[in-house]
C-alpha positions in Angstrom: -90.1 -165.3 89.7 -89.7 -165.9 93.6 -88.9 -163.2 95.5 -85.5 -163.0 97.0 -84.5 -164.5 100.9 -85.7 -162.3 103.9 -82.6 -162.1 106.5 -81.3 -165.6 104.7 -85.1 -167.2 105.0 -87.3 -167.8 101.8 -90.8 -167.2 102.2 -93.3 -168.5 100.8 -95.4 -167.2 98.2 -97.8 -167.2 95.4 -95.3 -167.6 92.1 -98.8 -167.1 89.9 -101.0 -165.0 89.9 -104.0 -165.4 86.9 -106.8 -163.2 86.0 -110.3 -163.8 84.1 -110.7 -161.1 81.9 -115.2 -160.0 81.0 -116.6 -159.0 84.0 -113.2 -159.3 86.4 -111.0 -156.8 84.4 -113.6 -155.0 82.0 -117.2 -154.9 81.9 -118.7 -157.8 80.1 -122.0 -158.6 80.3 -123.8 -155.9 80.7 -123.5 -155.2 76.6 -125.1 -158.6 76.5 -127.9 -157.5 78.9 -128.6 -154.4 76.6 -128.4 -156.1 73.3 -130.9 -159.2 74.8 -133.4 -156.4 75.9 -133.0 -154.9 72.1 -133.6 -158.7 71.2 -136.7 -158.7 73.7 -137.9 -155.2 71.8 -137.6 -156.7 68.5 -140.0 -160.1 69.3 -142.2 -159.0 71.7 -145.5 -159.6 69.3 -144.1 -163.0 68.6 -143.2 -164.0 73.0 -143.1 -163.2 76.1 -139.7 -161.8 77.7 -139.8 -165.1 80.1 -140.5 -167.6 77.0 -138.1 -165.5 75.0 -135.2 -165.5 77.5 -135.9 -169.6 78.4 -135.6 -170.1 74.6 -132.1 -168.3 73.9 -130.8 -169.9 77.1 -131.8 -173.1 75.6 -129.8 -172.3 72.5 -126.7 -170.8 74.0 -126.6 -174.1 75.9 -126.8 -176.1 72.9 -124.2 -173.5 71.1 -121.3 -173.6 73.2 -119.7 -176.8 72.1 -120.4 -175.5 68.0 -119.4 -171.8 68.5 -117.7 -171.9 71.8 -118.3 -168.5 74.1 -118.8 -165.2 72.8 -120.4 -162.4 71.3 -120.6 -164.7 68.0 -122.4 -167.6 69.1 -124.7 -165.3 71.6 -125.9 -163.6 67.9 -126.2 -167.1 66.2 -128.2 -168.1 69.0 -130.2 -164.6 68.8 -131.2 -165.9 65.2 -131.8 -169.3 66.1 -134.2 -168.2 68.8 -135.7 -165.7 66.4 -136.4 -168.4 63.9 -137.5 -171.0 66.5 -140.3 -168.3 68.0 -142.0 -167.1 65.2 -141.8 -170.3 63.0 -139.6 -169.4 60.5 -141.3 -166.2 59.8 -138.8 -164.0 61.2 -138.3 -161.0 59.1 -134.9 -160.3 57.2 -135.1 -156.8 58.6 -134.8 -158.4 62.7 -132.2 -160.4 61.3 -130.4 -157.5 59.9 -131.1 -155.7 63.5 -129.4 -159.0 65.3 -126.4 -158.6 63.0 -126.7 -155.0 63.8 -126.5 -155.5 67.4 -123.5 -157.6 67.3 -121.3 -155.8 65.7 -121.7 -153.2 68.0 -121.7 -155.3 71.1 -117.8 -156.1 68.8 -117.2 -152.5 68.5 -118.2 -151.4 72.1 -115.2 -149.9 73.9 -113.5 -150.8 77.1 -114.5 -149.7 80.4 -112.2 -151.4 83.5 -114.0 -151.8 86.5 -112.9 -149.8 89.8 -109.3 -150.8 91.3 -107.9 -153.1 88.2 -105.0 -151.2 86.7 -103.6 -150.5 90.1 -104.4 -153.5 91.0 -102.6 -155.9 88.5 -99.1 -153.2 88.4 -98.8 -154.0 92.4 -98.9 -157.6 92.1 -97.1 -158.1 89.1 -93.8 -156.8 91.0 -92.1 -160.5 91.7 -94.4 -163.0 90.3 -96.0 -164.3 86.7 -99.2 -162.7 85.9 -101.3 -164.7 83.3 -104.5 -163.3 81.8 -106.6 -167.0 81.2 -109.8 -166.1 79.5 -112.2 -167.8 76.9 -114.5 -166.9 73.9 -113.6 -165.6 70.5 -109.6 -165.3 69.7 -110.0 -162.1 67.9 -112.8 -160.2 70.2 -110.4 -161.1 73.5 -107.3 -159.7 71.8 -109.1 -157.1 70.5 -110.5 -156.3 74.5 -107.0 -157.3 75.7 -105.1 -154.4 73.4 -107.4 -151.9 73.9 -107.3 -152.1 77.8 -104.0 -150.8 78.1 -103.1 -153.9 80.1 -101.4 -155.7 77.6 -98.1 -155.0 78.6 -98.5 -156.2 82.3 -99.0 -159.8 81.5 -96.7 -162.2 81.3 -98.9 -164.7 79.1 -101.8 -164.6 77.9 -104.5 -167.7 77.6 -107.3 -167.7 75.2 -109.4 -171.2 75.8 -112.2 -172.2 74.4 -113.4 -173.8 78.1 -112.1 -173.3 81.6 -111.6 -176.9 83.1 -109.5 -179.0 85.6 -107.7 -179.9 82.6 -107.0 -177.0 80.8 -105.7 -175.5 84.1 -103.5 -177.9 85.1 -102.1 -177.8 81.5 -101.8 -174.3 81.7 -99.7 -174.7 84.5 -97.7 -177.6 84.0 -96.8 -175.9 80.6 -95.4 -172.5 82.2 -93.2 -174.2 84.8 -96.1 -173.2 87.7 -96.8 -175.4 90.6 -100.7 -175.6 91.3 -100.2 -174.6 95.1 -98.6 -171.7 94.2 -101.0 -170.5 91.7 -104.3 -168.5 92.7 -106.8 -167.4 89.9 -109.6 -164.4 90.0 -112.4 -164.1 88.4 -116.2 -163.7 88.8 -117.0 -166.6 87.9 -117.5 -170.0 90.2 -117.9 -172.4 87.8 -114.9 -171.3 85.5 -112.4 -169.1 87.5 -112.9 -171.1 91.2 -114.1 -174.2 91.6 -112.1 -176.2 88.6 -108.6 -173.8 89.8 -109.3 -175.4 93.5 -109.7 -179.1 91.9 -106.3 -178.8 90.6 -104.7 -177.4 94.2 -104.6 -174.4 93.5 -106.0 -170.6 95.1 -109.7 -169.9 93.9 -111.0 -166.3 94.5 -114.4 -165.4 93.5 -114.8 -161.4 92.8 -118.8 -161.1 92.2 -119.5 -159.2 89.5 -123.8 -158.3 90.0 -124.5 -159.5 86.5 -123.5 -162.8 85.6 -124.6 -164.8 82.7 -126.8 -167.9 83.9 -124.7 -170.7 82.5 -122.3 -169.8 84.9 -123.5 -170.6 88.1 -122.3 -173.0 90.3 -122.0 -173.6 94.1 -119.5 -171.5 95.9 -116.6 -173.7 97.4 -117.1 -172.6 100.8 -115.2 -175.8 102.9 -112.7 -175.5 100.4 -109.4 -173.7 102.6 -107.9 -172.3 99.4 -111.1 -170.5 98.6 -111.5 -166.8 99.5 -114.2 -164.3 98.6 -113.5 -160.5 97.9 -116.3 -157.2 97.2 -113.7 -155.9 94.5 -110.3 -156.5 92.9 -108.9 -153.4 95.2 -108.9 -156.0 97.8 -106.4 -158.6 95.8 -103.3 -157.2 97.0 -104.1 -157.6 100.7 -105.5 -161.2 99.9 -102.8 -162.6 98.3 -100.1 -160.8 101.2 -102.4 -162.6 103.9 -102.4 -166.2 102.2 -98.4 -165.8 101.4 -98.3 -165.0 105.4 -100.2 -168.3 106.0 -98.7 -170.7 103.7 
C-alpha cells in the first residue's frame, strides 16, 4: 500500500515492486550448464559439442510451446537431441543418465545470490511485492518454499510466458497501475522489455550465464529502463526513481 503523506504532501512512489525468480533471486542456470556438459560427455562419439549444443537449442525452441520452460522440457529436449544425433540408436542406458540428470537438476538445493534476502525485506516495508516467474508449477513452488522467501511476498505468479499481456493482466488483476509498477529480473526479453511496453519500470540485473533464448536488445532510449551490477543496488534504485517521478 502507499506510504503515508510527508508534512501533508503525498509522494510519489512505486506501489509494485515484482521480482523474476532463476537467476535474479537463486541460481538457475548454471545446473543447466553442468547437466548440458554431462549431456556433451555422454554423446561426444556420436557429435561435436558445437553440433550438439545447435541441435538441443533447436529442440528447446521447438519445445517451449508443448512443455513450456523448465527443467522438464530441457530433459525432453535432451532425449530428443539424443535420438535425433545418433539416429535412433541412442542407448537406454544415456537415456537412463538424462532421466538421471534431471532429477537431480529437480532435487538440487537453493543457493540465493549475494544481497537478495536483505534486499526484498527493505523494500517490502510499504509496497506489494510480487514474485512473477515461469516454468514448471511444482519445481517453482518447490524453489519458492525452500528459499525462505515465501513469506515476503505478497503474490506469487507462476506463467507459463512473460508477455505484454500477461503483465498487464497481472496488474490490472491486483489493483496495480502499470506506472507504478517496476519488475527485476535478468532477463531482457522476459523481465524488461515486455514490463516497459506496458508503462511500466524495467530493470535488468545481468546474471553472467543466461540461457540463449533469452536474448534480446536492451531498452536503452527507453526512460523507465535502468541497469544495475547486483540486486544490493535495488533499494537505492527504486528511492532515486520515487524522487524523480
Amino acid at each position: 500500500m502507499p506510504r503515508p503523506p510527508i508534512g501533508g504532501i503525498t509522494r510519489a512512489m512505486l506501489t509494485a515492486i515484482c521480482f523474476d525468480a532463476d537467476d535474479t533471486l537463486w541460481h538457475n542456470e548454471r545446473f543447466f550448464r553442468l547437466t548440458q556438459e554431462r549431456f556433451h560427455d555422454l554423446l561426444k562419439s556420436h557429435a561435436d559439442r558445437d553440433h550438439l549444443e545447435a541441435r538441443l537449442l533447436d529442440a528447446e525452441r521447438r519445445n517451449i510451446g508443448r512443455y513450456g520452460f523448465g527443467i522438464k522440457g530441457f530433459v525432453l529436449s535432451m532425449i530428443e537431441t539424443a535420438l535425433e544425433v545418433t539416429q535412433n540408436r541412442v542407448s537406454g542406458e544415456v537415456i537412463a543418465e538424462i532421466l538421471r540428470a534431471g532429477h537431480e537438476m529437480l532435487a538440487h538445493p537453493i543457493e540465493l545470490l549475494p544481497g537478495v534476502e536483505e534486499t526484498v525485506h527493505r523494500l517490502a516495508e510499504g509496497r506489494t511485492l510480487l514474485l512473477v516467474t515461469k516454468g514448471d508449477l511444482l519445481d517453482q513452488e518447490r524453489k519458492l518454499a525452500q528459499s525462505g522467501l515465501g513469506d515476503v511476498f505478497d503474490g506469487v505468479e507462476i506463467v507459463s510466458d512473460k508477455s505484454p499481456r500477461v503483465y498487464a493482466g497481472i496488474f490490472t488483476g491486483r489493483g496495480i497501475a502499470s506506472d507504478q509498477a517496476l519488475m527485476v529480473g535478468n532477463s531482457l526479453k522476459s523481465d524488461v522489455n515486455p514490463v516497459i511496453e506496458v508503462g511500466g519500470w524495467g530493470v535488468w540485473v545481468p546474471h553472467g550465464e543466461t540461457w540463449a533464448l533469452e536474448a534480446a536488445r536492451e531498452p536503452v532510449e527507453s526512460p523507465r529502463y535502468r541497469r544495475i551490477e547486483g540486486l544490493g543496488e535495488l533499494p537505492d534504485l527504486v528511492a532515486d526513481i520515487e524522487r524523480n517521478i
